[in-house]
C-alpha positions in Angstrom: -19.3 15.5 3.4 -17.1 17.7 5.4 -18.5 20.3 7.6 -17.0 23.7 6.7 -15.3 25.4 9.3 -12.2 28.0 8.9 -9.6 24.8 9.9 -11.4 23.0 7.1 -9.4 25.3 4.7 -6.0 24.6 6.8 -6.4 27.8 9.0 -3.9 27.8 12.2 -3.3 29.7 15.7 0.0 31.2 12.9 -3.2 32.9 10.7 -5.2 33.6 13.9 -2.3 35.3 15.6 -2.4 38.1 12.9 -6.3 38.4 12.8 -6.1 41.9 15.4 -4.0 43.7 13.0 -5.7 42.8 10.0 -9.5 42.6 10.6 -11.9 44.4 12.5 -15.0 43.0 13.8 -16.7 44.5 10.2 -14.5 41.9 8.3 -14.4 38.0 7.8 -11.8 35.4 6.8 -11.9 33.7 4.0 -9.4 32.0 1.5 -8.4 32.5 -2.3 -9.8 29.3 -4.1 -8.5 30.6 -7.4 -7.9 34.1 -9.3 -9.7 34.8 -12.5 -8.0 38.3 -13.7 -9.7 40.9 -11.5 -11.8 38.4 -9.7 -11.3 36.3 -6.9 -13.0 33.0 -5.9 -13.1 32.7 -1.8 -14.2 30.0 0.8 -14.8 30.4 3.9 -17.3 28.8 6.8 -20.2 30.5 4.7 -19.3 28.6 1.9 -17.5 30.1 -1.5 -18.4 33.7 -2.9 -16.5 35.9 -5.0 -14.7 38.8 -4.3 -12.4 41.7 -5.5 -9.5 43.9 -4.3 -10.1 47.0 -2.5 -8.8 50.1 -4.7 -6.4 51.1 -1.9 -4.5 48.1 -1.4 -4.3 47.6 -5.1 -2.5 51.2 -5.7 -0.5 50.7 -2.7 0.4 47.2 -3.4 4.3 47.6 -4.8 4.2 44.4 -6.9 2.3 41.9 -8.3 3.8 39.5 -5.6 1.9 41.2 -3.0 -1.7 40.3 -4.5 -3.4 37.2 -3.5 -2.9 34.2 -5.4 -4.2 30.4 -4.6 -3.9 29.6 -0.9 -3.5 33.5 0.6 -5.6 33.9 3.0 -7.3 37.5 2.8 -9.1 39.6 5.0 -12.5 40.6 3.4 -15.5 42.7 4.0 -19.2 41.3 3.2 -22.5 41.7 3.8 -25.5 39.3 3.7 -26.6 41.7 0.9 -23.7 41.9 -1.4 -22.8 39.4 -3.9 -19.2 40.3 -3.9 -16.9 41.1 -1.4 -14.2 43.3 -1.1 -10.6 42.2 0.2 -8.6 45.0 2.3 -5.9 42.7 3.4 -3.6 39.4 2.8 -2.1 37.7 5.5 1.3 37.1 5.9 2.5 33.7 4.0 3.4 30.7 5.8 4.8 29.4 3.0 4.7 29.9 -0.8 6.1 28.2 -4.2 7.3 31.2 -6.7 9.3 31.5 -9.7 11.0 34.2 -12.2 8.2 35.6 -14.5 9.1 33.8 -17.8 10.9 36.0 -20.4 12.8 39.1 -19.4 11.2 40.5 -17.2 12.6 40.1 -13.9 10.0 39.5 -11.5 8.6 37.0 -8.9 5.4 35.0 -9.9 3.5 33.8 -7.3 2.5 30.1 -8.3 0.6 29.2 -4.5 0.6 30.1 -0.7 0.6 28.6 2.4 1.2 24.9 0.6 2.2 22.2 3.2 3.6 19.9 0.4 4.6 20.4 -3.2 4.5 17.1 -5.4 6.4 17.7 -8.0 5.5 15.4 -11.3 7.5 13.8 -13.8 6.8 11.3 -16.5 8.7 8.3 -16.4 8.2 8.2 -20.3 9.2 11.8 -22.0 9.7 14.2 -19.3 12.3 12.7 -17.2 15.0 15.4 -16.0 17.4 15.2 -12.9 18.1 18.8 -13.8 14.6 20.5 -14.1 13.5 18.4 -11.3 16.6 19.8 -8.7 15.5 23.1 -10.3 11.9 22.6 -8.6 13.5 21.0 -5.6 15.7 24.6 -4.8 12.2 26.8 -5.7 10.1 24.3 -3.2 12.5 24.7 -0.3 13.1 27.9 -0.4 9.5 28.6 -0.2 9.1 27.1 3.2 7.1 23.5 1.3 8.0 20.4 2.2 9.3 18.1 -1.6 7.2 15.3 -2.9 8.5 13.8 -6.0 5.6 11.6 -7.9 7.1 9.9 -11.3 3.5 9.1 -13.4 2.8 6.9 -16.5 5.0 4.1 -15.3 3.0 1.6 -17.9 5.1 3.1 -20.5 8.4 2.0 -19.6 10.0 -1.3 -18.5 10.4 -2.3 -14.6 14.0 -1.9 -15.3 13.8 1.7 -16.8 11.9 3.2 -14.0 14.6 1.6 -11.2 17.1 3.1 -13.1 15.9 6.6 -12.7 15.0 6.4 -8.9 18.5 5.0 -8.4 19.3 8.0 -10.7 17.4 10.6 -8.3 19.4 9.0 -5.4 22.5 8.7 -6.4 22.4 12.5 -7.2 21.5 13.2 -3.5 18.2 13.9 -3.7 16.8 12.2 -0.6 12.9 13.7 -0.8 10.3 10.8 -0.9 9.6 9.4 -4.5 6.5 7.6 -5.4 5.1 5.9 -8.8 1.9 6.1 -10.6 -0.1 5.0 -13.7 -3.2 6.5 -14.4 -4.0 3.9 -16.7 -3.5 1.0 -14.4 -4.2 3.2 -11.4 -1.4 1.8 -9.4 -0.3 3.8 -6.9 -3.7 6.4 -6.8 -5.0 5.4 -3.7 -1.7 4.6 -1.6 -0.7 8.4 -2.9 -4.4 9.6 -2.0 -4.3 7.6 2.0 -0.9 10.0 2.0 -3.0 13.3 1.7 -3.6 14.7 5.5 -6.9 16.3 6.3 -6.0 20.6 6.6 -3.1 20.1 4.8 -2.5 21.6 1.3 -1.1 20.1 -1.7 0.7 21.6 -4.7 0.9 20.1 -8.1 3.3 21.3 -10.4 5.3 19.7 -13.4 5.6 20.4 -17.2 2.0 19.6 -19.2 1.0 16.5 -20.3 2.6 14.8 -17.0 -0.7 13.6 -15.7 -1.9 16.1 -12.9 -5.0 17.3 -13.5 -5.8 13.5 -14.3 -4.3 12.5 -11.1 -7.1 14.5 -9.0 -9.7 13.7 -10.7 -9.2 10.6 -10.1 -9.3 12.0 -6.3 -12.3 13.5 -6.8 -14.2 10.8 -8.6 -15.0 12.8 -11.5 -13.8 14.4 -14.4 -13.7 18.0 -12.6 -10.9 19.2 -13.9 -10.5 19.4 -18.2 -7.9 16.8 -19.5 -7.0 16.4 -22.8 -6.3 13.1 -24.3 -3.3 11.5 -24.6 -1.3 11.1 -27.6 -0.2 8.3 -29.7 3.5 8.5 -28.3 2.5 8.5 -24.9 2.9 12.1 -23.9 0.0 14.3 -22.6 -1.2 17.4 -24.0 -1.6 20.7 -22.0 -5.2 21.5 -20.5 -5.1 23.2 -17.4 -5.7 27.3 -17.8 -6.0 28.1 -14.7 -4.8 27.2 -10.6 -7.5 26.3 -8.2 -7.3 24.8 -4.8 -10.0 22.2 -4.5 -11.3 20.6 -1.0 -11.2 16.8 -1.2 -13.4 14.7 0.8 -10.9 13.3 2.8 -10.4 16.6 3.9 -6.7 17.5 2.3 -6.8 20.0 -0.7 -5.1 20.0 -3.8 -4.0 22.6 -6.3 -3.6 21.8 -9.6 -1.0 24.2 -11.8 -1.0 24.9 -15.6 2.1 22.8 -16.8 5.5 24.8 -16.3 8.4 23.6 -18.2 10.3 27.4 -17.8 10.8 27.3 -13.7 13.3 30.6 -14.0 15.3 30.6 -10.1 15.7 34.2 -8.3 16.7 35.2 -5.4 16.6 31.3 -3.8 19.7 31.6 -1.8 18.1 29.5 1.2 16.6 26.8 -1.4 20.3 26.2 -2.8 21.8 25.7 0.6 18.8 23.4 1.3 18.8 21.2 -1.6 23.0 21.2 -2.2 23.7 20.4 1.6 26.3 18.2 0.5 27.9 20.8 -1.1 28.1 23.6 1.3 29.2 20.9 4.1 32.4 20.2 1.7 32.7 24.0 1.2 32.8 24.9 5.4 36.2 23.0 5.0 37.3 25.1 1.5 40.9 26.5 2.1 39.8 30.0 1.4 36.4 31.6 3.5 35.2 33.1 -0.5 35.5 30.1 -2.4 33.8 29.7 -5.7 34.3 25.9 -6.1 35.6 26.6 -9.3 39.2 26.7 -9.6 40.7 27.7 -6.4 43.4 25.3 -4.7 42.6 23.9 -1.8 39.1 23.2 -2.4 37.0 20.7 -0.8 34.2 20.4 -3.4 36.9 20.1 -6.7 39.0 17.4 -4.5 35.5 15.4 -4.0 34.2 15.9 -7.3 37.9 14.5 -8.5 37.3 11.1 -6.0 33.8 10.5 -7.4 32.3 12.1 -4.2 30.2 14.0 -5.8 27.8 13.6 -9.1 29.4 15.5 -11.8 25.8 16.9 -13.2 24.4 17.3 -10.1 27.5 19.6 -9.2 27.5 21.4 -12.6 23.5 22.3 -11.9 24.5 23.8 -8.3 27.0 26.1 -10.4 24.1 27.0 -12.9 21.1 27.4 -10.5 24.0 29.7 -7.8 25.0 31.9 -11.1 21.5 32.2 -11.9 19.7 33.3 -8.8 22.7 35.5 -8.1 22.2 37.4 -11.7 18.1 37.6 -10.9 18.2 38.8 -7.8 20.8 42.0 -8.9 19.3 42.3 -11.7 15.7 42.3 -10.0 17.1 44.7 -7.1 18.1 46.9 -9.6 14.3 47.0 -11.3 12.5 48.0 -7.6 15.5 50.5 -7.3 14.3 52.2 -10.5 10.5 51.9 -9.8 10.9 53.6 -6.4 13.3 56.3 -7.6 10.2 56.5 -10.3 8.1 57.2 -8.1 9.7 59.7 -5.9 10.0 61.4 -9.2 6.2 61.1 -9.7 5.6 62.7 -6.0 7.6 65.7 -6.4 6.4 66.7 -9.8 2.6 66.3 -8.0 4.0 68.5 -5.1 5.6 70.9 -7.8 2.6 70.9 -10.0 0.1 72.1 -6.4 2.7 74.4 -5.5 2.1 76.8 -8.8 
C-alpha cells in the first residue's frame, strides 16, 4: 500500500513554488481525481473527498479551459466538518494534453494536466493510422508530454503485419518509443507496467475499442474500470464515460480517456515544429525567408520530397495539420475578440442602467 503523501500524487518544488500566491494558511492542496459536471473528486494526504468551485472563480473564469480538469492541481478550502470543499484556485499547468472541442465550435478542451507521458494507443487490427496517430503526436508535444506510442491486440494480425507498420511509423520519421501488447495473451502488460515510474503520470488516449481501459485493469488487478466485450471482428466497443486519474500500487498513476477518434488541432504551432523537425530543418535552407513549401522555386522541402527524402503522406499531413491550426487559432482569436467586446458591452449598459 502506498503511504499518501502530497509527492504521492506527483507534487514538485514547480507546484510548491506557487503555493504563497495561491493559498493561505486557511487552505490545503489537493488534486483533481476526476470531474463529474459540477462536482469534483480530490486527493490529497487526507485521502479523497469531494469538492466544488468557488462562485467567484467560476464567474471570473474566461473559459472553460481555465476550470480544473484530471491532473490540475487546485487550491481548496476544508474543514474537518464539511463534507465538501470549495476550490478558490488552480495552479498553473506543467503540462497538459488539449484538443479543438468537436464540431464547430472553436474552443480548447482540456483532455488532462500536468501528464508526464502520453501513451497514445492503436490497434494493430482496425485502427491503424500513420495520420491520426501524427495528429496525436503534434497535440502531445505541444502540451509539454513526453509521446508513448503502444500498438495493442497484436494476436490479431500476423508477425509480418505488425513489422510492417512499426517499420511504417519509422520510416515516416516518427522516432517516439513504440511498444506491443495483447490483452489476450498478455504479452507485453508487465514489461509496459515495470516502465510506469512512481510520481509520474500517465495518459491514455486513442479511439474506443483500442484496449485502454482493459490495459489498466489489468494494472490494477481488477476489473475497476467498465469494459465492454469485444466483438466478433476483433474490434472493441466504447465504455469509458468518463476521465479519472487512478493511483497504482507501484506508485505511477494512470488516466484513462473516453475513446477520441475526432482529435481537432488548434493553435499547436510548437507541437508541429516538434513533431515535423525534419521539415522545418529543410525549410531554414528555403530560398525565400516565407516559404510555404508549396510551390515556390528554390525550395528545400519540394527538392527533398522530389529525391525520396521525405515521406510523401507524412509531408502532405504537415500541410493539413499547419493549414488547420492556422485556420483554428484565427478563427478562435476572433471568438474571445467577440466575447470580450461582449462583455465591455455588458459593463457599460450596467454602468448606464445605475447612472439613471
Amino acid at each position: 500500500m502506498v503511504d499518501l503523501t502530497l509527492k504521492t500524487f506527483g507534487w514538485d518544488s514547480w507546484f510548491e513554488g506557487q503555493v504563497s500566491k495561491l493559498c493561505d494558511e486557511n487552505k490545503s492542496v489537493a488534486r483533481v481525481v476526476s470531474v463529474d459536471r459540477n462536482q469534483l473528486l480530490l486527493a490529497g494526504e487526507n485521502g479523497s473527498f469531494r469538492a466544488k468551485l468557488s462562485g467567484k472563480y467560476r464567474h471570473e473564469s474566461k473559459s472553460t479551459s481555465e476550470l480544473p480538469c484530471v491532473g490540475d492541481w487546485v487550491c481548496v478550502e476544508k474543514s474537518e466538518s464539511d463534507e465538501v470543499g470549495v476550490v478558490h484556485k488552480v495552479f498553473d499547468r506543467k503540462s497538459y494534453l488539449r484538443r479543438k472541442t468537436a464540431g464547430e465550435v472553436v474552443e480548447y478542451q482540456m483532455i488532462a494536466a500536468n501528464v508526464d507521458f502520453v501513451i497514445i494507443v492503436q490497434s494493430c487490427h482496425y485502427d491503424f493510422n500513420l495520420k491520426r496517430l501524427e495528429r496525436y503526436l503534434v497535440m502531445v508535444k505541444d502540451g509539454g508530454a513526453k509521446p508513448f506510442i503502444l500498438l495493442t491486440k497484436t494476436d490479431l494480425v500476423a508477425p509480418e503485419v505488425l513489422a510492417d507498420q512499426i517499420a511504417q511509423i519509422k520510416n515516416t520519421g516518427i522516432a517516439e518509443p513504440v511498444a506491443t501488447i495483447s490483452n489476450v495473451t498478455k504479452e507485453g502488460i508487465e514489461e509496459l507496467k515495470k516502465n510506469l515510474s512512481p510520481g509520474k503520470t500517465y495518459c491514455f488516449v486513442g479511439s474506443s475499442g483500442v484496449g485502454k481501459s482493459t490495459i489498466i485493469n489489468s494494472f490494477v488487478g481488477r476489473d475497476m474500470l467498465q469494459t465492454k466485450v469485444v466483438s466478433s471482428t476483433g474490434e472493441g466497443r466504447h465504455a469509458t464515460v468518463r476521465r479519472e486519474l487512478i493511483l497504482l500500487d507501484n506508485g505511477s498513476m494512470v488516466i484513462d480517456n473516453p475513446g477520441m477518434r475526432e482529435f481537432g488541432v488548434i493553435g499547436a504551432k510548437d507541437g508541429i515544429e516538434a513533431s515535423y523537425s525534419d521539415i522545418l530543418d529543410l525549410a531554414s535552407v528555403c530560398r525565400f525567408r516565407d516559404c510555404t513549401h508549396t510551390n515556390e522555386p528554390g525550395c528545400a522541402v519540394l527538392d527533398a520530397l522530389a529525391r525520396g527524402d521525405i515521406d510523401a503522406e507524412h509531408y502532405a499531413n504537415f500541410l493539413k495539420l499547419r493549414r488547420e491550426s492556422e485556420h483554428s487559432l484565427s478563427s478562435y482569436a476572433e471568438k474571445r475578440k467577440k466575447d470580450r467586446d461582449f462583455g465591455r458591452f455588458i459593463k457599460s449598459a450596467k454602468k448606464d442602467l445605475d447612472d439613471e
